[in-house]
C-alpha positions as CSV (number, residue, x, y, z in Angstrom):
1,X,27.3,76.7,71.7
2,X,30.1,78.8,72.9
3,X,27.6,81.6,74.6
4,X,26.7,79.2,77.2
5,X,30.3,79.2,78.6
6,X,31.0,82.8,77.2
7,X,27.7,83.7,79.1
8,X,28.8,82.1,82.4
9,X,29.1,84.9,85.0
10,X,30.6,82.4,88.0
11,X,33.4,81.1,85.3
12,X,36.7,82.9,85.2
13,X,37.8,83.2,81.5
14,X,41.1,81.7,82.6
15,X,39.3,78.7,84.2
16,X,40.4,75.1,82.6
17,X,36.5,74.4,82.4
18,X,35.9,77.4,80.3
19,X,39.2,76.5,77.8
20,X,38.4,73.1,77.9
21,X,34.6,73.4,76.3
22,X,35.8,75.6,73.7
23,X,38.1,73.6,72.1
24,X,35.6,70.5,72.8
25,X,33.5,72.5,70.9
26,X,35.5,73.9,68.0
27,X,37.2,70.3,67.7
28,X,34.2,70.0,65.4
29,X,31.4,66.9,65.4
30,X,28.6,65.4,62.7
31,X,26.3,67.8,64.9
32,X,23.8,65.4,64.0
33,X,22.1,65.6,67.6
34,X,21.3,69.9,67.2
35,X,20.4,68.8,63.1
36,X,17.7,66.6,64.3
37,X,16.2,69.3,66.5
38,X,16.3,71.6,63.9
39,X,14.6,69.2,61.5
40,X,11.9,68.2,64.0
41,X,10.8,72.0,64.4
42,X,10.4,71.9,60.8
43,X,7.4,69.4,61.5
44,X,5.7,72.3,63.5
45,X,3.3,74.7,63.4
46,X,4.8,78.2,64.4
47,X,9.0,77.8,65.3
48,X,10.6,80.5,67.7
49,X,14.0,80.1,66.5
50,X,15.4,81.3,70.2
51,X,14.0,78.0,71.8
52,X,14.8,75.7,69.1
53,X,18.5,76.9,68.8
54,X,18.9,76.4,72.7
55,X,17.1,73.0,72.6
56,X,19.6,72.3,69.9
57,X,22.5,73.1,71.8
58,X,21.5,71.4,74.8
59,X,21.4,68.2,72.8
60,X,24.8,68.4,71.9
61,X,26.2,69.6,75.0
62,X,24.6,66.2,76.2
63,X,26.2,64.7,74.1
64,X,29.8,66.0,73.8
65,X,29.6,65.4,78.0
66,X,28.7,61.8,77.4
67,X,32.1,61.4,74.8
68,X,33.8,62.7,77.7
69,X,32.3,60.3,80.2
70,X,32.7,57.5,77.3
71,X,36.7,58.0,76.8
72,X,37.1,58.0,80.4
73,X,35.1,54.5,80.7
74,X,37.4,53.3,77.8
75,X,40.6,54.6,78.1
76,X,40.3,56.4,74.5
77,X,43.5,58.4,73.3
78,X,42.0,60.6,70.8
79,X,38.8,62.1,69.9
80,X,38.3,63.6,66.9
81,X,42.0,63.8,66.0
82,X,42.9,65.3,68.8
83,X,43.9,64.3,72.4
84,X,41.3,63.1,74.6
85,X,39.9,65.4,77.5
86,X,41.1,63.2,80.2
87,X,44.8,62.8,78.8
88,X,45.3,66.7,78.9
89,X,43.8,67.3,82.1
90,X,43.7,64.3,83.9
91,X,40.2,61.7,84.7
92,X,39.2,63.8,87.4
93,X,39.1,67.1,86.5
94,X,37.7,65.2,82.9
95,X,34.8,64.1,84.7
96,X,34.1,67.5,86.8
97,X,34.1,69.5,83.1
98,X,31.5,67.2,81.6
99,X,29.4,67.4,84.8
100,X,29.7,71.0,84.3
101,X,28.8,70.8,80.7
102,X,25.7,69.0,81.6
103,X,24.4,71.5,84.3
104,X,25.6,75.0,82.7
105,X,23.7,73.8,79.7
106,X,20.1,72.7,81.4
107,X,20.7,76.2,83.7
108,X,21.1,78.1,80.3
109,X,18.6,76.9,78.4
110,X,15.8,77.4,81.1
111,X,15.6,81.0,79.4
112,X,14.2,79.4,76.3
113,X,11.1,78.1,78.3
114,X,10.3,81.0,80.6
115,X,6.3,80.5,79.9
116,X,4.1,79.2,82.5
117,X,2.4,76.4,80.6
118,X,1.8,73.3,81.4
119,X,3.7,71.9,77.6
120,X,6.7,74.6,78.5
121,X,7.4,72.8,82.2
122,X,6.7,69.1,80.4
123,X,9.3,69.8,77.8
124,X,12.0,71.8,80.1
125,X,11.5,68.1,82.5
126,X,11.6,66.1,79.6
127,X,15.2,67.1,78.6
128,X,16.3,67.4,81.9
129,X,15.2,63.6,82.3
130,X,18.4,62.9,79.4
131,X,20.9,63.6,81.5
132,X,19.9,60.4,84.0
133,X,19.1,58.6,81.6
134,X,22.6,58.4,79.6
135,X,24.3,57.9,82.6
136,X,21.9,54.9,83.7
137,X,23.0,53.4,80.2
138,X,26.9,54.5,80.9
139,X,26.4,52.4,84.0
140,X,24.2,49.6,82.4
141,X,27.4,49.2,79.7
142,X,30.0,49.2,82.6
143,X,28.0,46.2,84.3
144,X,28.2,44.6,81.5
145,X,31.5,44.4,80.3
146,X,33.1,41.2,79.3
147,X,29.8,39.8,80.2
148,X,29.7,37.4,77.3
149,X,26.2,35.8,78.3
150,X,23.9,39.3,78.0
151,X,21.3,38.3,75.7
152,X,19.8,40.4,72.9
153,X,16.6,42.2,74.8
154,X,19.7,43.3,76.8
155,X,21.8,44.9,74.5
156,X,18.6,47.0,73.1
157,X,18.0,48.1,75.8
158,X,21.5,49.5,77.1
159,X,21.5,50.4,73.2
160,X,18.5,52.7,73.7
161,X,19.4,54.2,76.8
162,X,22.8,55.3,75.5
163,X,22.1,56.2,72.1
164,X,18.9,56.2,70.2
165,X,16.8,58.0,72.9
166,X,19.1,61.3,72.3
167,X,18.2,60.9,69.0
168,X,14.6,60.4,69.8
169,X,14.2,63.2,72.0
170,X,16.0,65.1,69.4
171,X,13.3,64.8,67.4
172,X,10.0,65.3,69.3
173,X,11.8,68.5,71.5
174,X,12.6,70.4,68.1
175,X,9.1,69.4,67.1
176,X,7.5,70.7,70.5
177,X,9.6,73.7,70.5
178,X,7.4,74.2,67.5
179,X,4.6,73.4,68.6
180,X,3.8,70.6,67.0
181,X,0.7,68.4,67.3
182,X,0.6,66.0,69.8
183,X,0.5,62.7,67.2
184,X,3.6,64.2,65.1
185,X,5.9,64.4,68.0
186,X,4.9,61.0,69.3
187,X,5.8,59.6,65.6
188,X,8.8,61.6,65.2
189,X,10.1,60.0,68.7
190,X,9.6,56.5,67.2
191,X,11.4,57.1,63.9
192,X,14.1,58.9,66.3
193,X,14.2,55.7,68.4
194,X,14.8,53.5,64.9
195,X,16.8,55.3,63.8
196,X,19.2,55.8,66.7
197,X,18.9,52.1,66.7
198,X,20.2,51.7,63.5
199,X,23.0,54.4,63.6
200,X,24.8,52.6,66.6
201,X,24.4,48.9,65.1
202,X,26.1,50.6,61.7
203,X,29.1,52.1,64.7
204,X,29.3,48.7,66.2
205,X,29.8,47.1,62.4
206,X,32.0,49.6,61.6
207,X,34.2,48.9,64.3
208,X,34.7,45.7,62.8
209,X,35.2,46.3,59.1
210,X,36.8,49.6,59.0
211,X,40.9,50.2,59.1
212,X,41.8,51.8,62.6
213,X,42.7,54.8,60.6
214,X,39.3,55.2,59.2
215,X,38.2,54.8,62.8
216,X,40.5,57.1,64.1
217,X,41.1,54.1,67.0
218,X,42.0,50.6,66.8
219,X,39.5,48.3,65.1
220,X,37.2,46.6,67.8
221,X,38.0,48.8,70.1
222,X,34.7,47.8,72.3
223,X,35.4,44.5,72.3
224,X,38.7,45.7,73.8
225,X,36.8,47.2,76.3
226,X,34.5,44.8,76.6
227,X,31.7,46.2,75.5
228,X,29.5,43.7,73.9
229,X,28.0,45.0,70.5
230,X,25.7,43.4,68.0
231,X,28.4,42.1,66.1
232,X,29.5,40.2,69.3
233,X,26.6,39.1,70.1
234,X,25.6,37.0,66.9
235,X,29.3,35.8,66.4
236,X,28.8,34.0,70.0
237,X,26.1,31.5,68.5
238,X,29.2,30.2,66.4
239,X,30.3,28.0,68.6
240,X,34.2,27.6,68.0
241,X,34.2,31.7,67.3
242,X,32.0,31.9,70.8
243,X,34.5,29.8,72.6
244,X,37.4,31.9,71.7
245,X,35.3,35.1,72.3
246,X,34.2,33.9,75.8
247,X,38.5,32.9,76.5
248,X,38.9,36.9,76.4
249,X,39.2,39.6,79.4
250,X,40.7,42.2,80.8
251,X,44.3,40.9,81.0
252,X,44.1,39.1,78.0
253,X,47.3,39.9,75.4
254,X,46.7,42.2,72.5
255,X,46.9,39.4,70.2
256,X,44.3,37.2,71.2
257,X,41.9,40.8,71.0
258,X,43.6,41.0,67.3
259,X,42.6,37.2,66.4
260,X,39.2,37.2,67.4
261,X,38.4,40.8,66.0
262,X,39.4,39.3,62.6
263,X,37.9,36.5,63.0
264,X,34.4,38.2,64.2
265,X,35.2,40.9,60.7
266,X,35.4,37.8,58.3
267,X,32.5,35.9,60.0
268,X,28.6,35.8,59.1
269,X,28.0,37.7,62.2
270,X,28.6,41.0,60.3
271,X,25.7,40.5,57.8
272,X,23.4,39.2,60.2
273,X,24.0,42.8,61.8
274,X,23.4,44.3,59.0
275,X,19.7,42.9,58.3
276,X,18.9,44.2,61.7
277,X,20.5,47.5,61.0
278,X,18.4,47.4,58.0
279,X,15.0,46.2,59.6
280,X,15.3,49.8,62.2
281,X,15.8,51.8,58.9
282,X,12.5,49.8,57.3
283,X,10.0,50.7,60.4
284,X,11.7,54.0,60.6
285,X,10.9,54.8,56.6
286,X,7.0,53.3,57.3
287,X,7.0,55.7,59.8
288,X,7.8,58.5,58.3
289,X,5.4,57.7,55.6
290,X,2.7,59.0,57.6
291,X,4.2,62.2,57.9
292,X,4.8,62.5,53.8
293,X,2.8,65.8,54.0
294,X,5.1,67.7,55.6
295,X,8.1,69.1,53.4
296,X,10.8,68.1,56.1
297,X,10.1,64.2,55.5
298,X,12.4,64.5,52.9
299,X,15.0,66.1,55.0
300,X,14.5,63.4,57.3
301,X,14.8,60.7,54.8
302,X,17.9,61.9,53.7
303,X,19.0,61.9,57.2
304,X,17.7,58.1,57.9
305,X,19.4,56.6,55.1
306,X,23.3,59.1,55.0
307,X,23.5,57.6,58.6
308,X,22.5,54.2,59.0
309,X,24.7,53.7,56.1
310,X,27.6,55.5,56.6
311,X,31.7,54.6,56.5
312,X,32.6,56.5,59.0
């Protein structure tokens, strides 16, 4: 991860960009995005480990650019323990590194798919096509905020976009880098899909139940921001707990967040969430059934059930 700013000839190794990255980088992560690539290419038929490494990375530079873009939006303090980008260098410049992270990484990992084949182009435009789309579902979120009457179908979707395609194209580009069959990627996109589904309804719970130490950020911190999660969402069909969700906005006082938040943590809403949690970690196991003859289900199942269950 650090070669593709190391590698940068146009980037003075005093530059704020290039210090920036690096200690984005060693600030440390789950990594789960470049673990998924590396599991789909074990789904494959012959792995060049140059291609799958640089797919890898490009996942998580995707990623770590979209955090950036994310504690912007929210007005985060800290990220992984440590002061958030923005607050050490200021929104602007912020934005400008992430943009940069987003580019140097797609430049850099054009090396890995230097063959003129029809599957090498698809796959280079395939992960190219990420970039957009987590920034259509940055912007889909922002349109949304404190919109208290988005309806289900909506959130999956902005839910998708954000977070469980990454994880799906995780999946299927590890597995192409491999060259996998056709049918195999296609599957292991589907049982990314679920389970990206179900990892970010398990966040959105856990930003309910969990102590703001354990979240590292105040509990209900997307509420605060009004971003309107799962939990959210099912706590509106109460209708005395929807009428004091639907009182809050932007200037409201940090007590009135505090009340509902507890009131949304103690309420039924959290259970119903997790049954749907729990219905996108069912189809993503029958799923993966079908791929039983490959050694690396088991990695995966592992994978499926740590994260959609997780405390943290």
């Amino acid at each position: 991860m650090a070669d593709v700013i190391l590698s940068d000839p146009d980037l003075p190794s005093s530059s704020i960009i290039r210090d920036s990255v690096l200690r984005l980088i060693a600030s440390g992560g789950k990594r789960l995005r470049p673990m998924l690539v590396i599991i789909g290419g074990r789904f494959g038929r012959k792995t060049k480990e140059s291609k799958l490494l640089r797919t890898a990375v490009l996942m998580e530079y995707l990623h770590m650019a979209s955090l950036v873009h994310d504690d912007i939006i929210d007005g985060a303090r800290m990220r992984r323990g440590e002061i958030a980008l923005h607050r050490r260098t200021g929104v602007y410049t912020a934005a400008l590194i992430a943009d940069y992270m987003i580019a140097r990484a797609l430049e850099w990992t054009q090396t890995a798919y230097d063959e003129d084949s029809e599957d090498e182009q698809r796959l280079s435009h395939e992960l190219a096509a990420l970039a957009s789309q987590l920034c259509l579902g940055e912007y889909r979120q922002m349109r949304c905020a404190f919109d208290f009457d988005i309806t289900l179908r909506l959130y999956v979707a902005k839910t998708r976009q954000k977070t469980a395609m990454l994880m799906a194209s995780c999946l299927k580009a590890g597995a192409e880098a491999a060259q996998a069959d056709e049918r195999t990627a296609e599957l292991l996109y589907r049982i990314g899909d679920a389970l990206g589904m179900a990892f970010q309804i398990q966040d959105d719970i856990l930003d309910f139940v969990q102590s703001d130490e354990a979240l590292g950020k105040p509990a209900g911190a997307d509420l605060r921001n009004g971003n309107i999660t799962l939990p959210v969402l099912l706590a509106l069909q109460d209708p005395e707990l929807g009428d004091a969700i639907r009182r809050l906005h932007p200037q409201s006082l940090q007590k009135e967040f505090d009340e509902v938040i507890s009131a949304i943590a103690a309420s039924p809403a959290i259970e119903k969430a997790m049954r749907i949690r729990d219905r996108y970690t069912e189809y993503a196991e029958r799923l993966l059934r079908k791929l039983h003859h490959f050694p690396a289900h088991e990695d995966l199942t592992v994978m499926l059930h740590a994260l959609s269950n997780r405390s943290a």
